[in-house]
TORKOL-4160 file (C-alpha; in steps of 0.2 Angstrom, whole numbers, padded with zeros to 4 digits, m for minus):
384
<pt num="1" X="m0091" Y="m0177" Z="0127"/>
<pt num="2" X="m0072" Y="m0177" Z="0132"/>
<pt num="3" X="m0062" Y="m0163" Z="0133"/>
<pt num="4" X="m0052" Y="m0168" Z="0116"/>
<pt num="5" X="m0071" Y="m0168" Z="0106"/>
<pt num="6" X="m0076" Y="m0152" Z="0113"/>
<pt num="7" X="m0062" Y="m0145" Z="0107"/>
<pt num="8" X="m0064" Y="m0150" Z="0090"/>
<pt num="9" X="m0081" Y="m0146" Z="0089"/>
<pt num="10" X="m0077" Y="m0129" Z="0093"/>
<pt num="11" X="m0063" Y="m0128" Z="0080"/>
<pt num="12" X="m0070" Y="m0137" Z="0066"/>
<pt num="13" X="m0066" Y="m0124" Z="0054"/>
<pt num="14" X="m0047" Y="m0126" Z="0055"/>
<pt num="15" X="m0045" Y="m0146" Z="0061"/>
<pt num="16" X="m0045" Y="m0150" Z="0041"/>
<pt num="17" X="m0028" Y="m0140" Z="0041"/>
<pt num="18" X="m0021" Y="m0155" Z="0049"/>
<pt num="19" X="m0029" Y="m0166" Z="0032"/>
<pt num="20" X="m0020" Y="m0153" Z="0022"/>
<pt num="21" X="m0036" Y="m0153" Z="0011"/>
<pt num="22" X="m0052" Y="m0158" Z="0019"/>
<pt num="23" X="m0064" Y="m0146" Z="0026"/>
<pt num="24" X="m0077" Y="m0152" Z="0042"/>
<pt num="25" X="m0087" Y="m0137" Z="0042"/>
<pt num="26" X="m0091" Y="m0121" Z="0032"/>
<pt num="27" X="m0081" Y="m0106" Z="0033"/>
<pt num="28" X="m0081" Y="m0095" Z="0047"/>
<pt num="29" X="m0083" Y="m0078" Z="0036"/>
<pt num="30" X="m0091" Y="m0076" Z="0017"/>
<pt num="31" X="m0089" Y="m0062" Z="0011"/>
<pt num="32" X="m0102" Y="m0059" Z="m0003"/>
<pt num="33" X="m0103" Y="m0046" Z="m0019"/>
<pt num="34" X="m0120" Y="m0046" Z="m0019"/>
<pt num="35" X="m0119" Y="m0031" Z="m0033"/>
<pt num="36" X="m0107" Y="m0026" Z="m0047"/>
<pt num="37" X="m0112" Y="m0010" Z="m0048"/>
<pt num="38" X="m0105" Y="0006" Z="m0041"/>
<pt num="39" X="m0108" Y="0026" Z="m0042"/>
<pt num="40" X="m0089" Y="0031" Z="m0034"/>
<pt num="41" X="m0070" Y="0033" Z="m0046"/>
<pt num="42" X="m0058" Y="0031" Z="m0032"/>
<pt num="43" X="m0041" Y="0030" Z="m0040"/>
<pt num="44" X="m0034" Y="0015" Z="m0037"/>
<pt num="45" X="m0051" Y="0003" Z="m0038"/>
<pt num="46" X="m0048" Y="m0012" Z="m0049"/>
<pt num="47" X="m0065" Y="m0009" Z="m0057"/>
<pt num="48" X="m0069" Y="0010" Z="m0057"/>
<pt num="49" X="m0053" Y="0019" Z="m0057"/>
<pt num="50" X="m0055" Y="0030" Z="m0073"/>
<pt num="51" X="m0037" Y="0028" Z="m0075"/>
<pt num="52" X="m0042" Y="0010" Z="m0084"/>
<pt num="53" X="m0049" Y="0015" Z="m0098"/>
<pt num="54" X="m0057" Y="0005" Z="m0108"/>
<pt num="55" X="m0057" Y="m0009" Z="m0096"/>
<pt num="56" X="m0068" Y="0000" Z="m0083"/>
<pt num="57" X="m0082" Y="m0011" Z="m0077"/>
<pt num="58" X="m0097" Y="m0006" Z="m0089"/>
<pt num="59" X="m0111" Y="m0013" Z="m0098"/>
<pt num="60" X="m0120" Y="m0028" Z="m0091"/>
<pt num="61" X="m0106" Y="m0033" Z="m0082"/>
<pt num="62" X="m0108" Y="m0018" Z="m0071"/>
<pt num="63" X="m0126" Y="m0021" Z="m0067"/>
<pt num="64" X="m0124" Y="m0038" Z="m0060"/>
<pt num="65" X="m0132" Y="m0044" Z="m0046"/>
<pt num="66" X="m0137" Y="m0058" Z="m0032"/>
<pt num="67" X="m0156" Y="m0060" Z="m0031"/>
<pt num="68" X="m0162" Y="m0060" Z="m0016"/>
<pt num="69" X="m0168" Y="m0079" Z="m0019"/>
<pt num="70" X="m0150" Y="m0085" Z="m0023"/>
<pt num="71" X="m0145" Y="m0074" Z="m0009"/>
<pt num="72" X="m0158" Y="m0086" Z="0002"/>
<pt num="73" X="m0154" Y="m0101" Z="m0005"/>
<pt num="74" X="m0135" Y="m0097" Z="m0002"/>
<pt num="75" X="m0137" Y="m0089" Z="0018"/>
<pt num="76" X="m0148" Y="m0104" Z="0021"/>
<pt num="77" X="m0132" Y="m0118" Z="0015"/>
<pt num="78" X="m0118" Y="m0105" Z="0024"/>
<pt num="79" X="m0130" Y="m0107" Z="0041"/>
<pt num="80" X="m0131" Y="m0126" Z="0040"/>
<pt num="81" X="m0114" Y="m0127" Z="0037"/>
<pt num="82" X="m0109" Y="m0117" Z="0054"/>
<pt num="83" X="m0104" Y="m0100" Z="0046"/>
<pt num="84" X="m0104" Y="m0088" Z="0058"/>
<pt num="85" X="m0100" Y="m0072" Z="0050"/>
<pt num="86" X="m0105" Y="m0061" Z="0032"/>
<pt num="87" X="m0096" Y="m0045" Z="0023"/>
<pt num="88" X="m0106" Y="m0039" Z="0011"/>
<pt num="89" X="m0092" Y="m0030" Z="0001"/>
<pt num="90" X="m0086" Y="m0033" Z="m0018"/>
<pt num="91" X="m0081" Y="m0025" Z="m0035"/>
<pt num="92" X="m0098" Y="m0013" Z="m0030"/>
<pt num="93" X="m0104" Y="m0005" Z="m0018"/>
<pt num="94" X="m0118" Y="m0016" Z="m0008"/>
<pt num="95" X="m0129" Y="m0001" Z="m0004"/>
<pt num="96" X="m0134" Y="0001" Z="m0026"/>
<pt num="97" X="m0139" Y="m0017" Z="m0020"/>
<pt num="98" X="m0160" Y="m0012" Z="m0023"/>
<pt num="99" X="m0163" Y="m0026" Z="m0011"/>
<pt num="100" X="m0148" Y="m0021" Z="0000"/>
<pt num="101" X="m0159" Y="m0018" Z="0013"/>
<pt num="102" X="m0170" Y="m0034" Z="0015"/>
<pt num="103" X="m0153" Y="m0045" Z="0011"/>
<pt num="104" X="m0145" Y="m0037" Z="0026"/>
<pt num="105" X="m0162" Y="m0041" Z="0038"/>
<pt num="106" X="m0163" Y="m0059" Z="0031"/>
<pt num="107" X="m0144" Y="m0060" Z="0035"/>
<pt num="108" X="m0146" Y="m0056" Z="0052"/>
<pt num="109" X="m0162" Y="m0066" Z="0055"/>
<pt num="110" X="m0155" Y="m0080" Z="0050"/>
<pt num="111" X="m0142" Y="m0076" Z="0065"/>
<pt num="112" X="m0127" Y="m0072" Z="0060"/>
<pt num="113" X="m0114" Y="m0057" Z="0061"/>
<pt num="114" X="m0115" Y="m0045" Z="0047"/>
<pt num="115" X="m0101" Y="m0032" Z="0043"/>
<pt num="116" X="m0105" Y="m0021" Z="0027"/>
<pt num="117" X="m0090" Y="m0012" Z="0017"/>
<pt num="118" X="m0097" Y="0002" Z="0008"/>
<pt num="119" X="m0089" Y="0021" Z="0000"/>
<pt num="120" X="m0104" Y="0026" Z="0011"/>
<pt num="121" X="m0108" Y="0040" Z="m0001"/>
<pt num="122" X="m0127" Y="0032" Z="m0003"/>
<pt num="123" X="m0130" Y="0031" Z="0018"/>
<pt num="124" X="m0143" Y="0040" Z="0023"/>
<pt num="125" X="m0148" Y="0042" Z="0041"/>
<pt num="126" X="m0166" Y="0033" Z="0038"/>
<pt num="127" X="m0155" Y="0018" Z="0032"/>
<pt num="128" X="m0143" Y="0020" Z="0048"/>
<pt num="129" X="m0159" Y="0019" Z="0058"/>
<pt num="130" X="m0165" Y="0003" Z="0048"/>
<pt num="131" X="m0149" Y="m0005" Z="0051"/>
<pt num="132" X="m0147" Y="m0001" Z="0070"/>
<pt num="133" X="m0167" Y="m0008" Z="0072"/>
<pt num="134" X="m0161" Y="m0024" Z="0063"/>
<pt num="135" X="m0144" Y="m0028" Z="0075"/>
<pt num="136" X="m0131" Y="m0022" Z="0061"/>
<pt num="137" X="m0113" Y="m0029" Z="0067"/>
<pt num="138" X="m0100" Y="m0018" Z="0059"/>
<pt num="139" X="m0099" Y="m0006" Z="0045"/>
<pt num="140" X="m0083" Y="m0002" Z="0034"/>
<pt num="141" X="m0080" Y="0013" Z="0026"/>
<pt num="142" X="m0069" Y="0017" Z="0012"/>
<pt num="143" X="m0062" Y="0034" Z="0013"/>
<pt num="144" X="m0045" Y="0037" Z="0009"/>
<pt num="145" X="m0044" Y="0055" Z="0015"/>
<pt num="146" X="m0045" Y="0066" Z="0029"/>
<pt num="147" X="m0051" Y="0084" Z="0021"/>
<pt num="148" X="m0063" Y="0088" Z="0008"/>
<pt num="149" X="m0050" Y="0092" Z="m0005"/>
<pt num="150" X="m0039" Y="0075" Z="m0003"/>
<pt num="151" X="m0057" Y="0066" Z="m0003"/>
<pt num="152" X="m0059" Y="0074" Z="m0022"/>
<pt num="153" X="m0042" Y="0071" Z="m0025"/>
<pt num="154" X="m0045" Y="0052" Z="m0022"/>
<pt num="155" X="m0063" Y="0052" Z="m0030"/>
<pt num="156" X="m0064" Y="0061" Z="m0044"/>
<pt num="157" X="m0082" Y="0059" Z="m0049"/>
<pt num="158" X="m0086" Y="0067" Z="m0029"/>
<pt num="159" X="m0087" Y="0085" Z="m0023"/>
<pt num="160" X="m0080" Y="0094" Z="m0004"/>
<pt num="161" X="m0098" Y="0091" Z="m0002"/>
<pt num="162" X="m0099" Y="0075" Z="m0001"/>
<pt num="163" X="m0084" Y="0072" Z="0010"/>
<pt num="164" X="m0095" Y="0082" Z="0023"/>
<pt num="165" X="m0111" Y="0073" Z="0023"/>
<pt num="166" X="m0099" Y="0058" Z="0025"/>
<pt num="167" X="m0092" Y="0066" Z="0039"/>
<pt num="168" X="m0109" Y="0070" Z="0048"/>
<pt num="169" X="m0116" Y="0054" Z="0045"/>
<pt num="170" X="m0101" Y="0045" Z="0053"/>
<pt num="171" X="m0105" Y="0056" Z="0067"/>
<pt num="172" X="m0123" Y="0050" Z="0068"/>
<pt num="173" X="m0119" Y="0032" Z="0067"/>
<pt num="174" X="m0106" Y="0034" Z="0080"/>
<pt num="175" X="m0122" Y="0042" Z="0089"/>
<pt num="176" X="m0132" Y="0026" Z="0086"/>
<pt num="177" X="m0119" Y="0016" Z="0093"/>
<pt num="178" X="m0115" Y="0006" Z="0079"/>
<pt num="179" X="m0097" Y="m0001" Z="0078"/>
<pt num="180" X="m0087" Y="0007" Z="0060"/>
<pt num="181" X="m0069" Y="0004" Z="0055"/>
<pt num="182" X="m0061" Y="0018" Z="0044"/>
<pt num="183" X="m0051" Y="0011" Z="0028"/>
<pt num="184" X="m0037" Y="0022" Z="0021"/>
<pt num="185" X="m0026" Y="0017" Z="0005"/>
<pt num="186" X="m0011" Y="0025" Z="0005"/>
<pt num="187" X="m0003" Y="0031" Z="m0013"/>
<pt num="188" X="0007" Y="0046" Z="m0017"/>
<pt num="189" X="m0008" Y="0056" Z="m0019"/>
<pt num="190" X="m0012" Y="0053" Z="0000"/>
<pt num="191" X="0000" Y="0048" Z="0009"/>
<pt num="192" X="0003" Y="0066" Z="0019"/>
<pt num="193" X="m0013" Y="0064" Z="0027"/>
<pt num="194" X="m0011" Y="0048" Z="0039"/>
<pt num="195" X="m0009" Y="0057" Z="0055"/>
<pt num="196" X="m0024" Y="0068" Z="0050"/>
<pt num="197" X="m0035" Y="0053" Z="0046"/>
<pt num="198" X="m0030" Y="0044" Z="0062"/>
<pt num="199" X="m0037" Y="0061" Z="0069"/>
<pt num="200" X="m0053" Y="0062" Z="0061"/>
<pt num="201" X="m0054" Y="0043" Z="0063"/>
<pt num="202" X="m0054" Y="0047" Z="0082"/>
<pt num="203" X="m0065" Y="0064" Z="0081"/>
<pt num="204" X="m0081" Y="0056" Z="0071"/>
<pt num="205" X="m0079" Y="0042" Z="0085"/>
<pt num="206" X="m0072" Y="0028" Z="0074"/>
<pt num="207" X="m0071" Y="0009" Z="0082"/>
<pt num="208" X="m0053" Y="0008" Z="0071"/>
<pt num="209" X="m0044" Y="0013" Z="0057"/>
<pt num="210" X="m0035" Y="0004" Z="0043"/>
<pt num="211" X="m0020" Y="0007" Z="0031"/>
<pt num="212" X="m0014" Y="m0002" Z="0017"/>
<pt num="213" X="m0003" Y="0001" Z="0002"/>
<pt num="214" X="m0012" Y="0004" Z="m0016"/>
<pt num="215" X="m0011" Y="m0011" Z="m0025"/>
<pt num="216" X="m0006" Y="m0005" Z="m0041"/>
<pt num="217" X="m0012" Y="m0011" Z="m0058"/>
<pt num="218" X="0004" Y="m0011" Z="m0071"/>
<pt num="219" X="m0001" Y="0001" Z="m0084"/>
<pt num="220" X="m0014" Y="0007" Z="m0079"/>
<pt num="221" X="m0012" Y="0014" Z="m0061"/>
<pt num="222" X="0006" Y="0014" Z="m0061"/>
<pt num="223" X="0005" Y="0036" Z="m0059"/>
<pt num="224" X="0001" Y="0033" Z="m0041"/>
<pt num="225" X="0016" Y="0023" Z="m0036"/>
<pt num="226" X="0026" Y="0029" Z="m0020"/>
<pt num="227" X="0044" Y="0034" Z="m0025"/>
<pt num="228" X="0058" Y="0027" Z="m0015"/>
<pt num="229" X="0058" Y="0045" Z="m0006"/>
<pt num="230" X="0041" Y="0043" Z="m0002"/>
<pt num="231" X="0040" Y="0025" Z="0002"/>
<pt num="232" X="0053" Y="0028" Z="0017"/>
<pt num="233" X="0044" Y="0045" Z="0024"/>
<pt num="234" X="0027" Y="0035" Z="0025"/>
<pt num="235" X="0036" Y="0023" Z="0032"/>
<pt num="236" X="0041" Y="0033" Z="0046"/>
<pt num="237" X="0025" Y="0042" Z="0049"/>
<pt num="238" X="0017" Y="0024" Z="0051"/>
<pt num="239" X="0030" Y="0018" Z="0063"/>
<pt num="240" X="0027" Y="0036" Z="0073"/>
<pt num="241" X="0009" Y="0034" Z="0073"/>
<pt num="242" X="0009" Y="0011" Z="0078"/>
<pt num="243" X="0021" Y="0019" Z="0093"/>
<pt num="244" X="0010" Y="0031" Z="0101"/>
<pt num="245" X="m0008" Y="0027" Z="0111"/>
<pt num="246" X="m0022" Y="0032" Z="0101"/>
<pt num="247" X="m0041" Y="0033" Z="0105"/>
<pt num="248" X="m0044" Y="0020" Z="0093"/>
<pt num="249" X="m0034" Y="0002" Z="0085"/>
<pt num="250" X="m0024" Y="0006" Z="0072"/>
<pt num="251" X="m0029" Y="m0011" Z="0062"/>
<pt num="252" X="m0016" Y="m0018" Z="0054"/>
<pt num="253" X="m0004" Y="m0006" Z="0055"/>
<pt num="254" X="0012" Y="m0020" Z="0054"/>
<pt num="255" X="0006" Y="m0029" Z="0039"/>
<pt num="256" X="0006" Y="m0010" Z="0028"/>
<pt num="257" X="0025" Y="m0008" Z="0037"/>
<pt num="258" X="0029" Y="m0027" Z="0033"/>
<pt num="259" X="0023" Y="m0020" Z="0014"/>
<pt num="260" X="0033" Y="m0004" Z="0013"/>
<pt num="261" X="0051" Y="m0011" Z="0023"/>
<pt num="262" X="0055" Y="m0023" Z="0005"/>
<pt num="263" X="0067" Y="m0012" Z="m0010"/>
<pt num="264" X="0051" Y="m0014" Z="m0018"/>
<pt num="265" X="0029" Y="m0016" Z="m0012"/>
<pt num="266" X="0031" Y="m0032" Z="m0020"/>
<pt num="267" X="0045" Y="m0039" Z="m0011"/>
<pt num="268" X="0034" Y="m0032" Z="0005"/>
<pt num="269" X="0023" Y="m0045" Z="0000"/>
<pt num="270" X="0031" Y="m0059" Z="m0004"/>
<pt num="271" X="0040" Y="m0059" Z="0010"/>
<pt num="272" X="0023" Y="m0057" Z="0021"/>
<pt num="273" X="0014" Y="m0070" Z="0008"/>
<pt num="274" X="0028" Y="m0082" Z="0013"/>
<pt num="275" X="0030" Y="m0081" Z="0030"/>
<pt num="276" X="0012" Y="m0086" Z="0034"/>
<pt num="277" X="0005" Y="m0101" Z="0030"/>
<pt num="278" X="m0010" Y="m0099" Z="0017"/>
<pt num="279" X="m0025" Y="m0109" Z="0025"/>
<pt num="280" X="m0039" Y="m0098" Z="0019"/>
<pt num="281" X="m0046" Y="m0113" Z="0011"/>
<pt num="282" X="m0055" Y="m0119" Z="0026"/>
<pt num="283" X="m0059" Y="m0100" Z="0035"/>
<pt num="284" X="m0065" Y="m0090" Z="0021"/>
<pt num="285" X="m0075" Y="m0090" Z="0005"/>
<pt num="286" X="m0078" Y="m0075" Z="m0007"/>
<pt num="287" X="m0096" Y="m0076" Z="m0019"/>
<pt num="288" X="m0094" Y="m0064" Z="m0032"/>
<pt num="289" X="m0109" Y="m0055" Z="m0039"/>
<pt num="290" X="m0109" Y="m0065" Z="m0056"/>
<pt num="291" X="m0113" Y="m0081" Z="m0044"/>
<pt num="292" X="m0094" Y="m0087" Z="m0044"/>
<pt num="293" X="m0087" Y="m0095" Z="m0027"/>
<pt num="294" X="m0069" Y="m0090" Z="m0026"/>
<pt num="295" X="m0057" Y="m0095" Z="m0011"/>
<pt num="296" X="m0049" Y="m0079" Z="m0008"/>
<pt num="297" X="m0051" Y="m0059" Z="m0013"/>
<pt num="298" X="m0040" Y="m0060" Z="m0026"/>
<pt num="299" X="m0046" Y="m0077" Z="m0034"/>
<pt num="300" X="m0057" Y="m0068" Z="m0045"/>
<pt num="301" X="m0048" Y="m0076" Z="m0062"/>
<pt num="302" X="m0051" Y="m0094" Z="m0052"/>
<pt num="303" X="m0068" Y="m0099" Z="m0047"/>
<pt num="304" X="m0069" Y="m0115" Z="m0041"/>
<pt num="305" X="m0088" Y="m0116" Z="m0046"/>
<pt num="306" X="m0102" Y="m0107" Z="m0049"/>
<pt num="307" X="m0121" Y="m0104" Z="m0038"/>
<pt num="308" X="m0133" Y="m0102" Z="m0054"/>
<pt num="309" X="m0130" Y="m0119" Z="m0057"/>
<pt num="310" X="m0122" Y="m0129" Z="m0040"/>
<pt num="311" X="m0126" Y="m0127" Z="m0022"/>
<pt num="312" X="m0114" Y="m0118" Z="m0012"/>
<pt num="313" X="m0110" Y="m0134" Z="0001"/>
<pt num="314" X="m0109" Y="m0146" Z="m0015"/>
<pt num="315" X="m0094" Y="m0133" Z="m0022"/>
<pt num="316" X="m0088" Y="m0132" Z="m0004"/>
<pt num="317" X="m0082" Y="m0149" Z="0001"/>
<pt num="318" X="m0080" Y="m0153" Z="m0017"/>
<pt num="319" X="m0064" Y="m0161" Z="m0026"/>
<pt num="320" X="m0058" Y="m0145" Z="m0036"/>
<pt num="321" X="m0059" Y="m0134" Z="m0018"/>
<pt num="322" X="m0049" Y="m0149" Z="m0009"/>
<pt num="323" X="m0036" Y="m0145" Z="m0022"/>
<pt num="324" X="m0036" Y="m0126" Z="m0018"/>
<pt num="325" X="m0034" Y="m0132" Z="0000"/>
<pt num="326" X="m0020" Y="m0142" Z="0000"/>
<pt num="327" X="m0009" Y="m0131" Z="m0013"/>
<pt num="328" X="m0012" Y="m0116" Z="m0005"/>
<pt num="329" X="m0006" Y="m0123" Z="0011"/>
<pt num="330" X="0008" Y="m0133" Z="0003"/>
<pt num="331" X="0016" Y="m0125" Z="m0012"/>
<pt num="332" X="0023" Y="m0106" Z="m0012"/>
<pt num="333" X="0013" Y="m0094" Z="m0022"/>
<pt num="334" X="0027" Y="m0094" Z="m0036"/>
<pt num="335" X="0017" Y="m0112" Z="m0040"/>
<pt num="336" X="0010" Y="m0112" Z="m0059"/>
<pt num="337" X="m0007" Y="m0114" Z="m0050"/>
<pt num="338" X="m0008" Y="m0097" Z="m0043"/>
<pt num="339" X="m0003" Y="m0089" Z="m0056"/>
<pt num="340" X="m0022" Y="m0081" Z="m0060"/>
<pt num="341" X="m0020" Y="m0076" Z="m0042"/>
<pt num="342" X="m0003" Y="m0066" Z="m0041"/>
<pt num="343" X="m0003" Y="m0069" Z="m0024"/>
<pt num="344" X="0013" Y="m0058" Z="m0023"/>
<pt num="345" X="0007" Y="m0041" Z="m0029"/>
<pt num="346" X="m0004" Y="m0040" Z="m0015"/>
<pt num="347" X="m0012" Y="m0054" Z="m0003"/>
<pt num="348" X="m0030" Y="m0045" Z="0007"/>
<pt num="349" X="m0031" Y="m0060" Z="0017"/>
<pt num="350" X="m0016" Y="m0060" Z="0027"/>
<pt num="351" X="m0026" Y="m0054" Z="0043"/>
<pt num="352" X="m0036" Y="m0071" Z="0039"/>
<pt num="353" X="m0022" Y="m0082" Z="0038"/>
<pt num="354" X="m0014" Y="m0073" Z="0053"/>
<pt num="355" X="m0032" Y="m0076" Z="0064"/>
<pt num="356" X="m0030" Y="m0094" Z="0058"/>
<pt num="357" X="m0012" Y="m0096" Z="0064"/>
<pt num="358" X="m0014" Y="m0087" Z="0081"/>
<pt num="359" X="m0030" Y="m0099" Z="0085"/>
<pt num="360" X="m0020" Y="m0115" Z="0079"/>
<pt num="361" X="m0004" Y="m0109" Z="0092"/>
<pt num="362" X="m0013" Y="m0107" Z="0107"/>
<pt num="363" X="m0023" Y="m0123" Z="0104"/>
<pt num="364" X="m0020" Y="m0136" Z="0122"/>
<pt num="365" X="m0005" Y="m0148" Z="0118"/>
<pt num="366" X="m0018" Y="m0162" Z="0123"/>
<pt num="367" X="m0027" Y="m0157" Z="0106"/>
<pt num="368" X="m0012" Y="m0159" Z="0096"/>
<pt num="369" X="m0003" Y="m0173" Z="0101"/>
<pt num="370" X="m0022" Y="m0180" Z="0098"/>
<pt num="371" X="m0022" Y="m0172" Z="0079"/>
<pt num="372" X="m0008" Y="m0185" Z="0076"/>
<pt num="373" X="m0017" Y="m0199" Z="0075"/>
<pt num="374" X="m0026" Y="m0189" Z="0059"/>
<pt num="375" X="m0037" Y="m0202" Z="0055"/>
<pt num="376" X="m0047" Y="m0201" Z="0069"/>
<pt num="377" X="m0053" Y="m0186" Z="0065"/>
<pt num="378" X="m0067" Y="m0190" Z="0049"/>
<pt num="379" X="m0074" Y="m0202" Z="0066"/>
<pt num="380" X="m0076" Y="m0187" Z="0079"/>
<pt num="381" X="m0080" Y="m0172" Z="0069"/>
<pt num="382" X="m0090" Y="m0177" Z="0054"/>
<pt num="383" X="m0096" Y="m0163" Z="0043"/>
<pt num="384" X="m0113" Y="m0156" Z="0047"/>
């Protein structure tokens, strides 16, 4: 194998940007819903915030779930097709999964990275233990505080309590040596406590930590919206803390600056939208508890097919995600088709689209000048 093939073979994921629609490979991350369901309020959640009303995920919608057969089915096509990496995430939380437990062992058997994103309220130490045993990759946790009283503030439906068993079970997995990332989202309930959350980020032995800005829902959230006062003075106090060395990364940090430097959080992110190209077509897929496969974290109003009733690689390298694929990469987001997506309000896969961009710069000239000749490339890299 020439040096030009290797390289494709070890790129496959992003060589169909150059097609501006075809995908050779699976995608590197799925993150899957594998539950609806979740026993946390925080404020600003599209699904559980009280402040919806009555559109709070309830009823059946709330208890759905991926079986742990549709689960295997689904792992077993995302191995085949050269995925490498799964976040169990969602709408709910995947520890009120009653399988959560089994589903993250038959990930990692089938060998590949598993990162879990969770309020971790239902941890426990036995299930820390379980995951250590089993070769967990990463764990996420959702806090948006840095005392007791802002975690209540932020969680309504929560006490000081929990806030500290949180606390002391961060410290245990820290103890365990299991890698966690600390997520923070910044409204004008919280924004005073950044430098205290980088703090205890760094004290309960944290890998990172993450800030974002809410992303409001009009008319229903709208009470949590930064001020123009307060917009600047977290604005300063990020641009204080991404200038000084911590113990830990401060994930991420440019994209919430990028957010809050526009007149408004919504010119933030249309000018971060469109300065980076949107190939998340080829690098990422989101399954949502209901069975739906939707191209990005907020294309839950545009699924592009659904498991109960096709497989996952059939609705992969299908026609309807080849045209995701190619308007996404070549039309802004102000395009009728993105309208169910509002890519403009908030976008939480810029990181992706920035990982893709970086890989796709530093790629050997050799490599390029190769790509011209496009049609080549169905010869050398077929799909698997």
């Amino acid at each position: 194998m020439n040096f030009i093939q290797k390289h494709f073979t070890n790129n496959k994921d992003i060589l169909g940007v150059y097609t501006k629609k075809i995908a050779f490979k699976g995608p590197e991350l799925a993150s899957i819903d594998i539950t609806q369901n979740c026993n946390n309020s925080c404020i600003g959640c599209w699904c559980f915030s009280q402040d919806l009303g009555t559109e709070i995920i309830q009823g059946e919608q709330k208890l759905e779930k991926l079986s742990v057969d549709l689960m295997d089915r689904l792992t077993t096509d995302l191995v085949s097709m050269g995925t490498l990496r799964v976040n169990l995430s969602g709408g709910g939380d995947p520890l009120m999964h009653p399988d959560f437990l089994p589903i993250c062992q038959m990930i990692k058997k089938k060998g590949m990275s598993l990162n879990v994103n969770t309020s971790f309220v239902l941890m426990t130490k036995r299930k820390l233990d379980f995951l250590k045993d089993i070769g967990i990759d990463h764990i996420h946790v959702s806090l948006w505080a840095a005392t007791p009283g802002m975690y209540v503030k932020t969680h309504p439906t929560m006490t000081k309590k929990v806030f500290l068993k949180l606390v002391e079970d961060m410290h245990y997995m820290h103890s365990l040596r299991i890698k966690f990332n600390i997520y923070n989202v910044l409204s004008n309930v919280n924004y005073t406590e950044t430098e205290r959350m980088v703090k205890l980020a760094e004290d309960v032995g944290a890998e990172s930590m993450e800030f974002t800005i809410m992303d409001i829902i009009p008319g229903k959230t709208d009470t949590y919206t930064l001020s123009g006062e307060q917009k600047d003075e977290l604005l300063h106090q990020l641009r204080k803390l991404r200038g000084i060395d911590h113990k830990i990364k401060l994930w991420n940090i440019d994209d919430a600056i990028a957010r809050l430097e526009g007149k408004t959080i919504r010119e933030g992110n249309m000018h971060l939208v469109d300065r980076i190209p949107c190939r998340i077509g080829w690098t990422y897929v989101r399954v949502m508890s209901n069975g739906n496969v939707v191209p990005c974290c907020k294309g839950h109003n545009k699924p592009l097919g659904n498991l109960h009733s096709t497989s996952f690689r059939t609705i992969w390298y299908g026609h309807t995600y080849n045209q995701f694929r190619n308007l996404s990469l070549t039309k802004k987001k102000n395009h009728p088709y993105f309208k169910p997506f509002d890519c403009y309000r908030a976008c939480d896969n810029v990181v992706n689209n920035k990982e893709t961009m970086y890989r796709l710069e530093k790629m050997h000239p050799a490599v390029k000048g190769a790509l011209k000749g496009i049609a080549l490339i169905p010869i050398m890299v077929s799909k698997e």
